[in-house]
Structure formats: structure tokens, C-alpha cells
Backbone as CSV, one residue per row, in Angstrom:
resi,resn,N_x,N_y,N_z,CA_x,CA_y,CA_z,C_x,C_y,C_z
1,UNK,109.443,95.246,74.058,108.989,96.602,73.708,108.280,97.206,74.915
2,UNK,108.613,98.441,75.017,108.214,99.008,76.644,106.813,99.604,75.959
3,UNK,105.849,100.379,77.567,105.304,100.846,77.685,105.000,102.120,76.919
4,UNK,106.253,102.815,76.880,106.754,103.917,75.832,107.779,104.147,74.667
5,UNK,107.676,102.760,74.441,108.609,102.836,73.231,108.363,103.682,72.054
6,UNK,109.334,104.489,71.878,109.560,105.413,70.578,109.012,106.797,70.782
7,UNK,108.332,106.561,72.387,107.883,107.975,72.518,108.962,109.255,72.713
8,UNK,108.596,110.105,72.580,109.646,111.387,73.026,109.092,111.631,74.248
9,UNK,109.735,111.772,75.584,109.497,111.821,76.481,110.601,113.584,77.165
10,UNK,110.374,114.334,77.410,110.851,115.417,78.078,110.991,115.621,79.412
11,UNK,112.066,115.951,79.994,111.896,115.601,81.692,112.968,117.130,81.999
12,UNK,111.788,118.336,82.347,112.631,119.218,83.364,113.063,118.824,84.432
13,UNK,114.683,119.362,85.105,115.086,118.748,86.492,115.679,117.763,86.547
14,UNK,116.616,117.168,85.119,116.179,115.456,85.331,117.766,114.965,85.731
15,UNK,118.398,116.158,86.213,119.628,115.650,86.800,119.436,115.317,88.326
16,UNK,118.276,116.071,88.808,117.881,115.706,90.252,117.937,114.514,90.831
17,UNK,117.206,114.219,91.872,116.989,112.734,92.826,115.629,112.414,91.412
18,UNK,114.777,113.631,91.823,113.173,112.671,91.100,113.292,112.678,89.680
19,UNK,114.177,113.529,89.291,113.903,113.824,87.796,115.373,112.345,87.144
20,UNK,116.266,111.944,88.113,117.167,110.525,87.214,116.260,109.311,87.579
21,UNK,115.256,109.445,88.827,114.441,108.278,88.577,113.487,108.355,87.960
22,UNK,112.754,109.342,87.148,111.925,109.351,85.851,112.659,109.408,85.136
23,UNK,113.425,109.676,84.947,114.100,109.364,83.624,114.898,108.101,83.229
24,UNK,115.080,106.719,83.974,115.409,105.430,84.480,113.728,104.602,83.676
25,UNK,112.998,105.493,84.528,111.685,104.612,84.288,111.299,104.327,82.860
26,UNK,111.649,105.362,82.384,111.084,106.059,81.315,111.704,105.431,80.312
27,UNK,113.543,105.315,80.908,114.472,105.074,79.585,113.944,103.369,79.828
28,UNK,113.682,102.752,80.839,113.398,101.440,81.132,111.953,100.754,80.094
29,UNK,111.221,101.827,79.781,110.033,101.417,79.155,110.229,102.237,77.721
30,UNK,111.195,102.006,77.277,111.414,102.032,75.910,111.394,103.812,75.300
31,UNK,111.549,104.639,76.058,111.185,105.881,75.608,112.483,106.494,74.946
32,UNK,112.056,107.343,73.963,113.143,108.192,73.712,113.093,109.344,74.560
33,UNK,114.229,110.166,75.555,114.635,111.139,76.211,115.030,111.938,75.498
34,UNK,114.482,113.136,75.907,114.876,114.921,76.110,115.294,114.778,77.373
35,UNK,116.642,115.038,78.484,116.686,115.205,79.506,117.529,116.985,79.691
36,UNK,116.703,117.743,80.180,116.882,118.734,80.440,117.297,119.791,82.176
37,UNK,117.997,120.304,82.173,118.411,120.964,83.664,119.568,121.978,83.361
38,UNK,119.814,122.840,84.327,120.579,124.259,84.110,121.675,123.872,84.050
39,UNK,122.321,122.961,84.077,123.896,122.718,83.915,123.918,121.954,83.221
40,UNK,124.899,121.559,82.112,124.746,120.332,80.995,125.779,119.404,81.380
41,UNK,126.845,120.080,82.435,128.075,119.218,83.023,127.170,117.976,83.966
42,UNK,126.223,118.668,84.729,125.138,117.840,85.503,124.226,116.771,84.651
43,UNK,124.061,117.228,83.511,123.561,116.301,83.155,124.377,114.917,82.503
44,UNK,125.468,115.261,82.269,126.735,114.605,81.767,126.830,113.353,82.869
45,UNK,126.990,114.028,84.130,127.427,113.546,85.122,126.191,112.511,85.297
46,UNK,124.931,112.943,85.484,124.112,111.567,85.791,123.480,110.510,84.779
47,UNK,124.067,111.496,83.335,123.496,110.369,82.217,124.580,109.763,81.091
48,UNK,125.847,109.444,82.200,127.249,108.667,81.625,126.725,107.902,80.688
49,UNK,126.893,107.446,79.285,126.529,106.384,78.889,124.949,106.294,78.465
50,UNK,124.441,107.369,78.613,122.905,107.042,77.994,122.840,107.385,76.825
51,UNK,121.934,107.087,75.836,121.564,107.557,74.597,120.559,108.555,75.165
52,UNK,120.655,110.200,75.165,119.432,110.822,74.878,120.083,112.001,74.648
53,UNK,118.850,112.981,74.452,119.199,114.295,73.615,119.230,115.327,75.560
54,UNK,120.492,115.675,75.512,120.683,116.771,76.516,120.417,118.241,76.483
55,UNK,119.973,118.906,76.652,119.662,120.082,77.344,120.212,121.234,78.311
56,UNK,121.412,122.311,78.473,120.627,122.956,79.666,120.096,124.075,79.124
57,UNK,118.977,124.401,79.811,117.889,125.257,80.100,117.688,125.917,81.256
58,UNK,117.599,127.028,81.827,116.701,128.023,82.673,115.989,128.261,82.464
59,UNK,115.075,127.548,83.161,113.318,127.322,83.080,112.932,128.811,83.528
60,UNK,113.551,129.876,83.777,112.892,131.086,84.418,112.781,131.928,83.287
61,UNK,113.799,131.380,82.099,114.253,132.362,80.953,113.304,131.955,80.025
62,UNK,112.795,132.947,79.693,111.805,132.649,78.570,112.417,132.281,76.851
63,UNK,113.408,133.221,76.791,113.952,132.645,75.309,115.246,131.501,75.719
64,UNK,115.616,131.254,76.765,116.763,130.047,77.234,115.242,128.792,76.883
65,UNK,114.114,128.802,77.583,113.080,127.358,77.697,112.740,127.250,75.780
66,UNK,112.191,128.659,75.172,111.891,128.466,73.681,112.898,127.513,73.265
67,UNK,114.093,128.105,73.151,114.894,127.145,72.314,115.487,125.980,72.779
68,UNK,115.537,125.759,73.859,115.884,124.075,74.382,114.414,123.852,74.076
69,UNK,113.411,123.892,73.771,112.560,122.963,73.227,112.436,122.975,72.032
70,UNK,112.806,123.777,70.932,112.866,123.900,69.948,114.122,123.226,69.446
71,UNK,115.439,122.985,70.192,116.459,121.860,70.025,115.977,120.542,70.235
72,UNK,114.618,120.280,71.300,114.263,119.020,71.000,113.593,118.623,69.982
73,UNK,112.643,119.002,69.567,112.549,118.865,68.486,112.390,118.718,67.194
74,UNK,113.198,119.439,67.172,114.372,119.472,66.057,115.643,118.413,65.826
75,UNK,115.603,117.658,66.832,116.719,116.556,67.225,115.763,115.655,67.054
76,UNK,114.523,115.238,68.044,113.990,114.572,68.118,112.041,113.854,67.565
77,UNK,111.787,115.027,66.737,110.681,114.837,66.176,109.024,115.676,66.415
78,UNK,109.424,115.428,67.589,108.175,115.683,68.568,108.427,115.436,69.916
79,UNK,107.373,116.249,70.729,107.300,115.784,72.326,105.849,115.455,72.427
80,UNK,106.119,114.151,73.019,105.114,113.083,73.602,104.544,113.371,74.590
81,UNK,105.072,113.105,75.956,105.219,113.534,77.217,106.300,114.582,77.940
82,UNK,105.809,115.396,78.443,106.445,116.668,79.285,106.010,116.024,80.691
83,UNK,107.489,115.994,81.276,107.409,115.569,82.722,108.146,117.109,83.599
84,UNK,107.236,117.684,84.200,107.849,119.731,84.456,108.210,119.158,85.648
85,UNK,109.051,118.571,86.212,109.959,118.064,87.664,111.004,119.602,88.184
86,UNK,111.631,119.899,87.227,112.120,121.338,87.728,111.609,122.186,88.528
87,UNK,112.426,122.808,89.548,111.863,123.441,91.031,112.455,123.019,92.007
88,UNK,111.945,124.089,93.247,112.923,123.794,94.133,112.107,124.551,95.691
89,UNK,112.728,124.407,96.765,111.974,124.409,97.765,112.711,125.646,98.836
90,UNK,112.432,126.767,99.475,113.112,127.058,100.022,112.125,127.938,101.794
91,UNK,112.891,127.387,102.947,112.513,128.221,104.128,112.232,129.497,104.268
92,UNK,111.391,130.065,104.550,111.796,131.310,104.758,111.180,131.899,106.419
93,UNK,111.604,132.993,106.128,111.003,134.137,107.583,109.836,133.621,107.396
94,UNK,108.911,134.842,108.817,107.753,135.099,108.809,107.665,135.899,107.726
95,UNK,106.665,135.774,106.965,106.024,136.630,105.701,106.405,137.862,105.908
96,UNK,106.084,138.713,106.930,106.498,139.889,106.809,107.643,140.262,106.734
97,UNK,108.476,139.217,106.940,110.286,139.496,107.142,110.985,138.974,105.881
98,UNK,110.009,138.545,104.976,110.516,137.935,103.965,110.604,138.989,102.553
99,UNK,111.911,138.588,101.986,112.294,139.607,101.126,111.306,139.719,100.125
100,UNK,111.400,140.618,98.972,110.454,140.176,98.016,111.584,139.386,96.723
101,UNK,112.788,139.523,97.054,113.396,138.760,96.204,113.123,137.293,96.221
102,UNK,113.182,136.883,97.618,112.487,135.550,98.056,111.342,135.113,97.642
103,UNK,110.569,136.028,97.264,108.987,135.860,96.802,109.152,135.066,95.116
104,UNK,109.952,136.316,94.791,110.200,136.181,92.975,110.603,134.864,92.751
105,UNK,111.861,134.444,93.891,112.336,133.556,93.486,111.661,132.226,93.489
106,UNK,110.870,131.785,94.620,109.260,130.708,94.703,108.693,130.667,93.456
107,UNK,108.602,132.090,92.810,107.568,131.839,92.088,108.108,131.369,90.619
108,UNK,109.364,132.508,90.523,109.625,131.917,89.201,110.390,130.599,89.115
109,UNK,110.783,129.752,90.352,111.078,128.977,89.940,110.132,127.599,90.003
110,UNK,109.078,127.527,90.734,108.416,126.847,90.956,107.219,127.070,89.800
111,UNK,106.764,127.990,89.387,105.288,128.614,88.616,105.494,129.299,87.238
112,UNK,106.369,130.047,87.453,107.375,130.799,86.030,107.491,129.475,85.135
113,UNK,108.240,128.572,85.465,108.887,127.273,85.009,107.701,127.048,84.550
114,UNK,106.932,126.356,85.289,105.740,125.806,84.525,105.099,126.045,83.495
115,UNK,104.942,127.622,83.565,104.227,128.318,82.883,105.147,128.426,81.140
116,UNK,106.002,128.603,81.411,106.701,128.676,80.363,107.288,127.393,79.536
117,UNK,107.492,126.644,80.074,107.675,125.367,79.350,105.983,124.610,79.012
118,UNK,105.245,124.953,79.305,104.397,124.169,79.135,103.782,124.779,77.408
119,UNK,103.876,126.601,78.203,103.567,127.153,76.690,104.593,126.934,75.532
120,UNK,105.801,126.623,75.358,106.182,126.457,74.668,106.180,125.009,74.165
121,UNK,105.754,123.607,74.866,105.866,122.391,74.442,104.243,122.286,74.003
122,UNK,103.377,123.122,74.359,102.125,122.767,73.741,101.620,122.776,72.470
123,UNK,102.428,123.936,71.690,102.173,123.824,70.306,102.352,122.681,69.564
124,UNK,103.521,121.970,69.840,103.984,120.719,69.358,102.895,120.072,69.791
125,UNK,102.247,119.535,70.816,101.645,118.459,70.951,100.358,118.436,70.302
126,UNK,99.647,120.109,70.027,98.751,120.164,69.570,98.782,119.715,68.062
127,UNK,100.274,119.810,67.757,100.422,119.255,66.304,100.402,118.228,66.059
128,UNK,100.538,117.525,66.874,100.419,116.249,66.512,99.212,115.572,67.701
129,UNK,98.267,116.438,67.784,97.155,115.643,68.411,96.986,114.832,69.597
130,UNK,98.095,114.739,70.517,97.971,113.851,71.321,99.593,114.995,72.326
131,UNK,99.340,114.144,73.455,100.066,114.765,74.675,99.882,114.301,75.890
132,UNK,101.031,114.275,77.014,100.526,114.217,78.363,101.635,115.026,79.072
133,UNK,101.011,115.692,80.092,102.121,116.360,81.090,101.765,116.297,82.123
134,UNK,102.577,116.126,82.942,102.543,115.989,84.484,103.605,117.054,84.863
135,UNK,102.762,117.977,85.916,103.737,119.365,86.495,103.963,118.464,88.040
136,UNK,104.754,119.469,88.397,104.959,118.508,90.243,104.650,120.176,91.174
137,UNK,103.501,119.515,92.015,103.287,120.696,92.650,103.507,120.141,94.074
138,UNK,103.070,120.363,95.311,103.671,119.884,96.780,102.061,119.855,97.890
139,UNK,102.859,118.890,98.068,101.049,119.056,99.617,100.859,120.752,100.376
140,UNK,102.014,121.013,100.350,101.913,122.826,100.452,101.235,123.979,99.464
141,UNK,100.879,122.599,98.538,100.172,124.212,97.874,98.700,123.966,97.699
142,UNK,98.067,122.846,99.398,97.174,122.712,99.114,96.693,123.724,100.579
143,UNK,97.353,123.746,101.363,97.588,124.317,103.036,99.092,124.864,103.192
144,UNK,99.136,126.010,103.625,100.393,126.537,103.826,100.704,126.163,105.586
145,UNK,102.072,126.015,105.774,102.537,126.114,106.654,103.604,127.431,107.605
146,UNK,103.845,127.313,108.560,104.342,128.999,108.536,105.499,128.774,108.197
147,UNK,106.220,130.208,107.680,107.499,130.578,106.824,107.528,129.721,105.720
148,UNK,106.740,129.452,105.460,106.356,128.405,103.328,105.901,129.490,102.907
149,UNK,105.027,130.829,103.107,104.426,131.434,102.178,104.887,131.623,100.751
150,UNK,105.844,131.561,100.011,106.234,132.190,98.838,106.328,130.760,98.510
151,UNK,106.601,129.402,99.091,106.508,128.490,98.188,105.357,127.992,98.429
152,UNK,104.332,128.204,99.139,103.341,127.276,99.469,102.402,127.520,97.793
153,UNK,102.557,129.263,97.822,101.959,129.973,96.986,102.501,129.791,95.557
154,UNK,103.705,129.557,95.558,104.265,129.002,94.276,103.382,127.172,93.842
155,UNK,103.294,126.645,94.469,102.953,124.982,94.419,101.493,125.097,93.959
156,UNK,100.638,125.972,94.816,99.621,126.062,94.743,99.296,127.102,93.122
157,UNK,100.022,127.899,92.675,99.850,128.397,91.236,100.330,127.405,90.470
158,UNK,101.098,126.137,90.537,101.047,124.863,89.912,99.738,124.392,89.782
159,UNK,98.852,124.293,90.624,98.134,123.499,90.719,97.040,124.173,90.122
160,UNK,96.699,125.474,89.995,95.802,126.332,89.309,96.050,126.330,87.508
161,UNK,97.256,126.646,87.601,97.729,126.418,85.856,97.321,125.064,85.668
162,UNK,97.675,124.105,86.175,97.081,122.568,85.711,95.941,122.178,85.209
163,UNK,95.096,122.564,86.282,93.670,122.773,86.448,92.628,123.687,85.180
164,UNK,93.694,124.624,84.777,93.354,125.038,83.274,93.850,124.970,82.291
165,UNK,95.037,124.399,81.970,95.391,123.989,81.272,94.501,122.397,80.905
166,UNK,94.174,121.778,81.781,93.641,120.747,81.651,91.906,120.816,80.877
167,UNK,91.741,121.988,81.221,90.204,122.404,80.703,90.527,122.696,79.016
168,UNK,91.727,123.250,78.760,91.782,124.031,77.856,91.902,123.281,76.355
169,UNK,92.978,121.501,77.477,93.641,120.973,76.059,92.849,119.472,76.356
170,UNK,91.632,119.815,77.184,91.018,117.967,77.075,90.535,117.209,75.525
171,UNK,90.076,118.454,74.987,88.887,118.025,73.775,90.387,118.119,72.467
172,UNK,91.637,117.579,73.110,92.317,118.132,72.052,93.546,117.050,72.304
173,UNK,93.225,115.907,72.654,94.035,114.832,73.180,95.227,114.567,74.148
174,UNK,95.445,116.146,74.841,96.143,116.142,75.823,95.683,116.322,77.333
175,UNK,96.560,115.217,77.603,95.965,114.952,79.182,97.093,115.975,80.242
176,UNK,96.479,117.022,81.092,97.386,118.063,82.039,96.964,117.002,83.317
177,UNK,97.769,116.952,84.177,97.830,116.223,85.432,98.787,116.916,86.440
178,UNK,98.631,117.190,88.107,100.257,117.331,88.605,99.793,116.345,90.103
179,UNK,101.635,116.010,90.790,101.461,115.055,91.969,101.728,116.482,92.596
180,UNK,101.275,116.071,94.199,101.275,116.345,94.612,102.111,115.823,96.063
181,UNK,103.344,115.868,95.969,104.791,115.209,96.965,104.626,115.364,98.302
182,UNK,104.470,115.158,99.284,104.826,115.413,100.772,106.417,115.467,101.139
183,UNK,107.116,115.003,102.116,108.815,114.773,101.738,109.342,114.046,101.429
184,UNK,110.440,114.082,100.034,110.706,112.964,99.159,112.031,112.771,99.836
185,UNK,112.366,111.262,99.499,113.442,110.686,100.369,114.668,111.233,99.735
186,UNK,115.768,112.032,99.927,116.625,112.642,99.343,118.091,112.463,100.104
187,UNK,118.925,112.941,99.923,120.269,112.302,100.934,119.711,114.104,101.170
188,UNK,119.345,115.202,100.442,119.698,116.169,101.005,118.500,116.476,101.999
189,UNK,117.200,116.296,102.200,116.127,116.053,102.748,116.942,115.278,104.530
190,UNK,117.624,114.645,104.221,118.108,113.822,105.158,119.152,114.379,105.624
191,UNK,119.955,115.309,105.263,120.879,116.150,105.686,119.892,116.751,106.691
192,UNK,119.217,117.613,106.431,118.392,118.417,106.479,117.498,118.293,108.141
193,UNK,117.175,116.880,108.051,116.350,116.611,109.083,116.607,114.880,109.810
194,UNK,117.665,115.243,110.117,118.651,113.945,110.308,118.042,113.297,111.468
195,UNK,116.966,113.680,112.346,115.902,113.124,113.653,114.639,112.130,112.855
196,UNK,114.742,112.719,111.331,113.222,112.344,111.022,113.226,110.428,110.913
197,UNK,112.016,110.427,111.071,111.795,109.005,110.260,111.529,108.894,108.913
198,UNK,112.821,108.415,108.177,113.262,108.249,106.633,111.763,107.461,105.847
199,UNK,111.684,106.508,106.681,110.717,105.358,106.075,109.188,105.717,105.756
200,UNK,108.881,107.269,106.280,107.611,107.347,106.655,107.281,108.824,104.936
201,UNK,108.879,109.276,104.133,108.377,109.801,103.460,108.524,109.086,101.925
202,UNK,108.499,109.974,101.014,108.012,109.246,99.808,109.147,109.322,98.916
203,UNK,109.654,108.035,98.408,110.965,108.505,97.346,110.596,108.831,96.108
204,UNK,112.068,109.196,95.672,111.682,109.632,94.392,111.259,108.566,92.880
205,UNK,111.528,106.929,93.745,110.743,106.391,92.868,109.793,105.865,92.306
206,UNK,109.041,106.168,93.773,107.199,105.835,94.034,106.626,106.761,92.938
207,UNK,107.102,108.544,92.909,106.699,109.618,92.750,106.820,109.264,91.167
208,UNK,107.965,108.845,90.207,108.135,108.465,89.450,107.196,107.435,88.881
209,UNK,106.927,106.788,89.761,105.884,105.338,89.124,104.194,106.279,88.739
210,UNK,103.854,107.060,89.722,102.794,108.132,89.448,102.894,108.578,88.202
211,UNK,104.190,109.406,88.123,104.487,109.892,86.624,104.088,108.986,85.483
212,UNK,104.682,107.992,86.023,104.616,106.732,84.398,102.964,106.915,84.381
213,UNK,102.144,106.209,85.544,100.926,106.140,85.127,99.928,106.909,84.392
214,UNK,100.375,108.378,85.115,99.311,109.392,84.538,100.099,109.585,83.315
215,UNK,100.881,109.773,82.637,101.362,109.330,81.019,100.993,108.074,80.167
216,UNK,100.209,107.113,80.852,100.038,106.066,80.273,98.434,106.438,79.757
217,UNK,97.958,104.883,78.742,96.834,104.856,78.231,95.940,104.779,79.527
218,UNK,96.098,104.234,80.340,95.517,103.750,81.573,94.794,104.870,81.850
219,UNK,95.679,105.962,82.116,95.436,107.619,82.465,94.297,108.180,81.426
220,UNK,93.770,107.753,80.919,93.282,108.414,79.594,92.235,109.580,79.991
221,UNK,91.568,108.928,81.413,90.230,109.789,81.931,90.291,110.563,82.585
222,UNK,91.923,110.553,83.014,92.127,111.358,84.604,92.774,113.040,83.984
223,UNK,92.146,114.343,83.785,92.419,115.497,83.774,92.238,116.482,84.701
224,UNK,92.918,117.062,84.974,92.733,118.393,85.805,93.131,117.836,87.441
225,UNK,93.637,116.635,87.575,93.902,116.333,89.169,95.652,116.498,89.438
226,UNK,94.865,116.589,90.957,96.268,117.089,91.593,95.761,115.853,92.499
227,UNK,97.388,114.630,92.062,97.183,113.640,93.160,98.408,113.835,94.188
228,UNK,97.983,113.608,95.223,98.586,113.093,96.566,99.369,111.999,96.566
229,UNK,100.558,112.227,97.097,101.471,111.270,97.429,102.228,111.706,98.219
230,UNK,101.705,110.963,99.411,102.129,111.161,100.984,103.219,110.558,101.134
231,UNK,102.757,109.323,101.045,103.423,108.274,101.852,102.924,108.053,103.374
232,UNK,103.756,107.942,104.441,103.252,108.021,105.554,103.279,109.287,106.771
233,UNK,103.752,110.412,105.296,104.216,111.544,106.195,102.994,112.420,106.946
């Protein structure tokens, strides 16, 4: 019997690199899965053969996120744990050269997301008294770097929603938490920056093992943090 057996466990993103190794961990420690992401062919594709309840969702859409959580459940009972892994990272200009479509898009997909799945999975948890979520925000949204502005600023409104959300739902058995990633080991990360030293950033299954913890009993004390996970970057 796992760690999370019988729990309902929810994972935005989870066709990704970080979001199939939380969802491995997860299915590994006995959990029942919600695995959710914008394509359902994608999710097909990385969860051949699993037992769980699929999803797609556009986390930007406010009535697309209501009712994929309201299909969970409704399938599945309740949500336990919300793992908000959905998001995405993008270069841009110097700020001033940067579109404002570019802006929108940081935000709603990085902060929008959050914001909206979290409000919609919280009622449930409040119903049943107990909860944990972990959002994923980035070492950028603790210090911006140049041409990050629209995501630095997106990561960093992760980390503000957390931070009150965590005030809001302590006295109410849910624990808000988010990591905080440096560069995760990715084949596309590695496309990307094919000079770097691979070994020195953080995969997606270290980042995952974080996840498990701050969802666990272990976690019970830890609210409102934004942890770090470097690695050696």
C-alpha cells in the first residue's frame, strides 16, 4: 500500500517531461489519477495502458478548467491533491520591444492557469476538509533576467497567489506550497542549449520527488513556501 493510496491526485501538464514523472510517482505510491493537458490524443499517447481518469483542458479557459474539474469529480469522488505543473516558458525582446500579446500570453498561461484551477478545485477540498497543492513557479520569479520580463512576472504572480492562498486555506486543512525550478533536464531544454552542462540542471524527477513530499503528512507544517530547486545550476 503506497504513500497515497486511494487518494485522488490531479496533475495539470501531465503529458509533459515533469508532469509523466509526477504522475509515475504518484501512480507508483498507490494514488488514484486525474491526468489532465490540452490535447487528450497527448495524453493517450503518454498514458498507454494506465488506469486513470483523462482530461483535456485549457487552463486559460475559464469554463474549459470548471468542467474538467467538475468531470473529475464526478468520475472520481473528490480531489486530494492538485499538482498545477501546466505552463510554459517563453524568450522574449527587450521589454520595450515586446508585444503585449507576449505579455498576455506569460501571464495567462503561467498565472491565469493557476488562478483558475486552483479556484475551481478548492471548493471540493474545502468539502471535504483536507487538501494539498503544489503550483510550479521558476527561480525567475524570484529575480528577473533580461528579455524574461513577461515570464519572470508571470512565475513571480505564482508565487504571490501561493503565498495567499496559503494564508487563506491554513486553518482549513489545506496545505498551498510552490517549487521553485531552475533548468529542468528536458530533451527540449537540450535542444535548446546543446553547449550546456546537462548534469548541473534539475530533472524532472528530483522536481517530482519535491512534489510527493510537500503532499505528504511529512509536509503538514510547511505553508506559504516557495522552495528552490536548483540543482547545480
Amino acid at each position: 500500500m503506497g504513500l497515497f493510496h486511494d487518494q485522488v491526485v490531479l496533475i495539470t501538464g501531465a503529458a509533459g517531461n515533469l508532469g509523466t514523472a509526477t504522475a509515475a510517482l504518484f501512480r507508483a505510491e498507490g494514488a488514484r489519477l486525474a491526468l489532465l493537458d490540452r490535447r487528450l490524443e497527448k495524453l493517450d499517447a503518454a498514458f498507454a495502458g494506465w488506469e486513470a481518469h483523462r482530461e483535456a483542458v485549457d487552463l486559460t479557459v475559464e469554463e474549459s478548467v470548471n468542467e474538467a474539474v467538475a468531470n473529475v469529480v464526478a468520475a472520481l469522488g473528490r480531489i486530494d491533491v492538485l499538482a498545477n505543473i501546466g505552463g510554459g516558458f517563453r524568450m522574449g525582446p527587450p521589454l520595450h520591444e515586446t508585444a503585449l500579446e507576449t505579455w498576455e500570453f506569460m501571464m495567462d498561461l503561467n498565472a491565469r492557469s493557476v488562478f483558475l484551477m486552483c479556484r475551481a478545485v478548492i471548493p471540493h477540498m474545502l468539502a471535504g476538509g483536507h487538501g494539498k497543492i503544489v503550483n510550479i513557479g521558476a527561480r525567475p520569479g524570484l529575480g528577473a533576467n533580461a528579455r524574461m520580463g513577461p515570464y519572470s512576472a508571470s512565475k513571480s504572480a505564482v508565487i504571490r497567489l501561493t503565498e495567499a492562498m496559503a494564508g487563506e486555506l491554513k486553518h482549513e486543512g489545506i496545505n498551498v506550497n510552490c517549487i521553485l525550478p531552475s533548468i529542468i533536464d528536458t530533451p527540449q531544454n537540450r535542444k535548446s542549449s546543446p553547449d550546456a552542462d546537462f548534469s548541473r540542471w534539475v530533472t524532472p524527477a528530483s522536481i517530482a520527488g519535491v512534489i510527493r513530499f510537500l503532499c505528504s503528512a511529512d509536509a503538514a507544517d510547511i505553508q506559504g513556501a516557495a522552495i528552490p530547486v536548483y540543482g547545480r545550476s
